[in-house]
N, C-alpha and C positions, 0 to 999 in steps of 0.2 A: 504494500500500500504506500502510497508517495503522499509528502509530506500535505499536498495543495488538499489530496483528497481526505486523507485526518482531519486537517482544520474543517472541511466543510462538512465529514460528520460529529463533529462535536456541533461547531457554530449551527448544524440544524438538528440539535437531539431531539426536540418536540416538532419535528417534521416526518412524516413518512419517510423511511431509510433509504428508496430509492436514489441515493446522493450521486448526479452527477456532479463534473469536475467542475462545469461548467459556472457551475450555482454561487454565488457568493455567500460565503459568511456573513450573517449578521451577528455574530458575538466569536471571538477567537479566545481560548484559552489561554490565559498567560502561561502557566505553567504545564505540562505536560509528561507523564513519566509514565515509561515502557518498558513493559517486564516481556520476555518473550521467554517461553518454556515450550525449551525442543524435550524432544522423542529419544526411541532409541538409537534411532539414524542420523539424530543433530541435528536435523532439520526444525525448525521452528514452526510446528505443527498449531501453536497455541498464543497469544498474546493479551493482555491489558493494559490498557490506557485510562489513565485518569486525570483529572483536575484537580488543584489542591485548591482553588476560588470556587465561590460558590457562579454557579450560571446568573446571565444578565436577567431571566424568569426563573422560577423555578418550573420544576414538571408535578402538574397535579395527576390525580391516581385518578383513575377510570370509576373506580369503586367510591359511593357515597357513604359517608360516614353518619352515625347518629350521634349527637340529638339533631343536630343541625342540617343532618341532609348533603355535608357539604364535603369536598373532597380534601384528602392529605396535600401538604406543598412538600417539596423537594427537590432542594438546593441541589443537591450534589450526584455525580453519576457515574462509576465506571466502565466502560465499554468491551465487554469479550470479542477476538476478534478469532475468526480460526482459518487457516489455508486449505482448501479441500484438494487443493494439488499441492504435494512438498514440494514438488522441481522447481514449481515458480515462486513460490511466497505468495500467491494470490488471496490476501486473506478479503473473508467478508465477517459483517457482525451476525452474533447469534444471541447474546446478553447485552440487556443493560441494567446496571444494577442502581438503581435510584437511592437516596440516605438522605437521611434530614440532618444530618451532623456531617462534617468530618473533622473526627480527633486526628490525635499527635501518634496514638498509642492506641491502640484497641481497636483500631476503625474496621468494621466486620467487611465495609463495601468492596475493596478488593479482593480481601481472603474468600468473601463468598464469592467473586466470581472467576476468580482463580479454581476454587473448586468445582464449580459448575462448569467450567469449559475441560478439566480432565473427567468430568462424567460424561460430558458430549463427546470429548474423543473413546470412550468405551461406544457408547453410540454407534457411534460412526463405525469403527474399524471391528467391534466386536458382532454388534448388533444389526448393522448397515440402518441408520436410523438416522434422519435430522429432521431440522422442525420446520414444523410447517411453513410453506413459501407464502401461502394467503394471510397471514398473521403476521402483522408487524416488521414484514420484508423479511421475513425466516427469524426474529430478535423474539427470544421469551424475555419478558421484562420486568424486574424485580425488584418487590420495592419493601424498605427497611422501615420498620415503623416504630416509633416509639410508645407509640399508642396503640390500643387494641387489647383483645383479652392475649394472653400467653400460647402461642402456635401458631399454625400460617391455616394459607389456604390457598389455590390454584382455579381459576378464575379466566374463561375465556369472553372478552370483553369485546365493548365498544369505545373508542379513544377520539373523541371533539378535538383536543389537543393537537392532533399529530391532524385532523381531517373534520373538518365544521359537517359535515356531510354523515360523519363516524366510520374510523377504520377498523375494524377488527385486529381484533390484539389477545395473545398468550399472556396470560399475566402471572406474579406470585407475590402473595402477600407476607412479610414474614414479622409476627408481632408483638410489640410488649417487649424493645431490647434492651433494656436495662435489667430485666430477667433471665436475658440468654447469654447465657455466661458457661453452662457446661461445654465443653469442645465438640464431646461424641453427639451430644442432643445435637451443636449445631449441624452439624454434616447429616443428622440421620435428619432433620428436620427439612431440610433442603435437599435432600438427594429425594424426600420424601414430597413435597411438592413439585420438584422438578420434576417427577417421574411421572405426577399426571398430567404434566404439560405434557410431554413428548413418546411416554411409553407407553405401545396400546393397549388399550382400555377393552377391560373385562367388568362385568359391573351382574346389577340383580340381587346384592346382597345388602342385606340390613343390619349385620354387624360385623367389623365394626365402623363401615362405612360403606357408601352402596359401593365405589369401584375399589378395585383390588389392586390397580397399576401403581398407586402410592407406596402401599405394603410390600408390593412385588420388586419396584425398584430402590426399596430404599435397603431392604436385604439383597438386592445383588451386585448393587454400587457400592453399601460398607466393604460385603464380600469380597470385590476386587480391590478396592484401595487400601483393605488392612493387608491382604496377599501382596502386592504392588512394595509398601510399604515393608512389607518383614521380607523380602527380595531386593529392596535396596531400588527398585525403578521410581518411587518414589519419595519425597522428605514430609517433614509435619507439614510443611510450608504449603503446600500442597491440599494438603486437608486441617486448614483449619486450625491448622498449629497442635494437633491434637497427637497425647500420648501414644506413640503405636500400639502398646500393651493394651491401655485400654478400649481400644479399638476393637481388639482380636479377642479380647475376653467379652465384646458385644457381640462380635459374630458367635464367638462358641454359645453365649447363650443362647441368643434371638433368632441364628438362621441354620445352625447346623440342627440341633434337635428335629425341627423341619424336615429336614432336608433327608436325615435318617428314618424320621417316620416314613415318610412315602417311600420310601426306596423299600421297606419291607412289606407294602400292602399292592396289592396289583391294582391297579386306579381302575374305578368303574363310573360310569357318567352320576349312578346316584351320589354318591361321595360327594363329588361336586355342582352338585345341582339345586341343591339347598340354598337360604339364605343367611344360615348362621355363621358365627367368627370360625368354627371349627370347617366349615366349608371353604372359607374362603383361604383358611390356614393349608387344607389340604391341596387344593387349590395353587397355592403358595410352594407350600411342600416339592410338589412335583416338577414345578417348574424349576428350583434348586436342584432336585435330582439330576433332571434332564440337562441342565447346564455342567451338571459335574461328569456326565458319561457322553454327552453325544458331542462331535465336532462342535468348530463356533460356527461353522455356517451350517450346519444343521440345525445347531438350535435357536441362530438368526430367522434361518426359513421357519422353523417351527412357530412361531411368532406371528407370521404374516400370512399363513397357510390355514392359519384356524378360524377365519373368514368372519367371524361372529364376532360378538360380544360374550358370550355362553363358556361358561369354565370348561363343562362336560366337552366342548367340541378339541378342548390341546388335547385330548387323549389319541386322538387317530392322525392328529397331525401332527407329533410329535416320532411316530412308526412311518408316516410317511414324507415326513421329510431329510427319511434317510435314501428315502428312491433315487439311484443316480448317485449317490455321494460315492467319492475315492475310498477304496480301501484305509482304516485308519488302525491304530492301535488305542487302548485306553486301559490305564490304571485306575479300577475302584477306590475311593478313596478312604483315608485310614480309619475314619469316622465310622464305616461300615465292615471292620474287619470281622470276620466268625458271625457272620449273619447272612439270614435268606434274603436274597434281595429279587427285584423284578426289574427287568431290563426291557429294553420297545425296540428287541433284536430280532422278533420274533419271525422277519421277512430275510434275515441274514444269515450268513454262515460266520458261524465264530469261532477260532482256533484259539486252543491254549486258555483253556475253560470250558468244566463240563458244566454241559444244562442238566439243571434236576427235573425240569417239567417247562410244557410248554402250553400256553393256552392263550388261544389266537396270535394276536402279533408280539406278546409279551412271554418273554422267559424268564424264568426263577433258576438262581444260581446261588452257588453257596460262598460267598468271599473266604479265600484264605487266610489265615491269621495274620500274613504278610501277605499283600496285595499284590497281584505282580504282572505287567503289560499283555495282553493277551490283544488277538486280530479279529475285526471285525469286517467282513465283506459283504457291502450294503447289496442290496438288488438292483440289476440295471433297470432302467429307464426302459420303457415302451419304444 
């Protein structure tokens, strides 16, 4: 991105994003500073930019507040930028993150969007996922509130601001921060919002909330960034400034037990066809399993194959989105040693691991005490 075209998306933050070069600034940032976090190629896959002045307006929130009816202001913004090609550095924006403060010391506004754009490169590279082009010029946009009860929420809006006409916009509220002070709560609370911006939505349940994509990605984004993090691909800086320890002793409690449960019951559509927490859990459950045994682009495709909204329907698409996949290898993991598990191999040949039983496209296998890589040959394609 060249310097003319930065000034002119800062100078139009409460303009629709479509920034040409062409467009003048009407406000330039004095100050400006650029953090850029490359990959593991070096490439600078990732970047933020921010102001340390407050804007010549501020940006008001889409969202009406009580008693008054009247919306949040918001001095301050930082901008996620990301490159979808490394060769070139072509970045565009996908975050803005709005604050009604900026301190010296503690300013959450870059570290959360620092962490929000290593969630979107999971996304991306893991998931094949980015956000929506109709909303806010692909920009989920994020706003720090001092007020509010304690939590967020994820909000797809209408924005006067950016379009008198109203543009459609991703939004995320995040509230009450003078209370958000825990590290893990931050990242789980935002990874937990972000996720129903951007990650597909299963929904039908009443506890303990109707959609499940919040819960879903907020255990599978801790998941990789304490992994990321205890491999050294990531620093705290990264997440939030947060403990790695404590990080990993969230996952061991919140998403592995999960992730064990399902892996020893054979999914059947009743399971997940309910509306209660334990539906949505199992729900949940499986889709951790399936993340820990099948390819990432198997369990990318799995995702986008299950065509609904409806929990019951990842059951067949997660057996058939091995159709066509490379021959692969896969290590059970240590979480499931000495236990009967159910696997969605049932269409494949597998070497170097007996099946105990097969019933439909799902097989049950007994994990060794030590777990150890065995071959998987998917079905060809039609």
């Amino acid at each position: 991105m060249n310097a003319s075209l930065l000034a002119a998306t800062f100078a139009l933050a409460l303009q629709p994003l479509s920034v040409q070069e062409e467009q003048k600034p009407n406000r330039t940032p004095k100050t400006i500073t650029i953090n850029k976090l490359g990959d593991a190629t070096g490439k600078a896959m990732l970047q933020t930019y921010f102001t340390l002045e407050p804007m010549d307006a501020p940006k008001l929130s889409p969202k009406k507040f009580p008693p008054l009816d009247e919306s949040y202001a918001f001095d301050y913004f930082v901008a996620g930028f990301v490159a979808l090609d490394k060769a070139r550095e072509d970045f565009n924006i996908r975050l803005k993150v709005f604050s009604q403060q900026r301190k010296e010391s503690g300013d959450l506004a870059e570290p959360a969007t620092r962490l929000l754009l290593r969630i979107w490169e999971y996304n991306f590279k893991r998931l094949r996922l980015d956000h929506r082009q109709d909303m806010g010029g692909g920009s989920v946009d994020v706003y720090l509130c001092w007020g509010g009860k304690a939590g967020g929420e994820q909000l797809f809006d209408v924005d006067k601001q950016y379009d008198p006409k109203g543009a459609s916009v991703n939004t995320v509220y995040i509230y009450d921060l003078p209370s958000f002070t825990n590290k893990v709560e931050q990242v789980r609370e935002l990874a937990h919002e972000y996720a129903h911006a951007v990650f597909p939505a299963i929904g039908g349940f009443e506890q303990p909330e109707n959609w499940a994509n919040g819960y879903m990605g907020e255990k599978l984004y801790l998941k990789w960034l304490a992994a990321d993090m205890a491999a050294g691909k990531l620093n705290n800086q990264d997440v939030m400034g947060v403990d790695p320890k404590a990080l990993a002793a969230w996952v061991a409690k919140e998403v592995d037990p999960l992730m064990v449960k399902a892996a020893q019951i054979k999914p059947t559509s009743e399971m997940l066809n309910g509306k209660a927490k334990v539906n949505m859990d199992a729900y949940i459950g499986l889709n951790l399993w399936a993340e820990a045994v099948l390819p990432q682009r198997a369990f990318a495709r799995a995702q986008v194959i299950v065509g609904s909204t409806e929990a019951k329907d990842l059951i067949p698409a997660l057996s058939n989105a091995l159709v066509g996949e490379d021959p692969f290898s896969v290590t059970l993991p240590a979480q499931v040693a000495g236990l009967k598990v159910w696997l969605p191999f049932g269409k494949c040949q597998i070497n170097g691991l007996i099946i105990d039983k097969k019933s439909g496209e799902w097989v049950q296998v007994t994990v060794p005490k030590t777990p150890k890589p065995f071959r998987v040959i998917p079905p060809k394609a039609d």
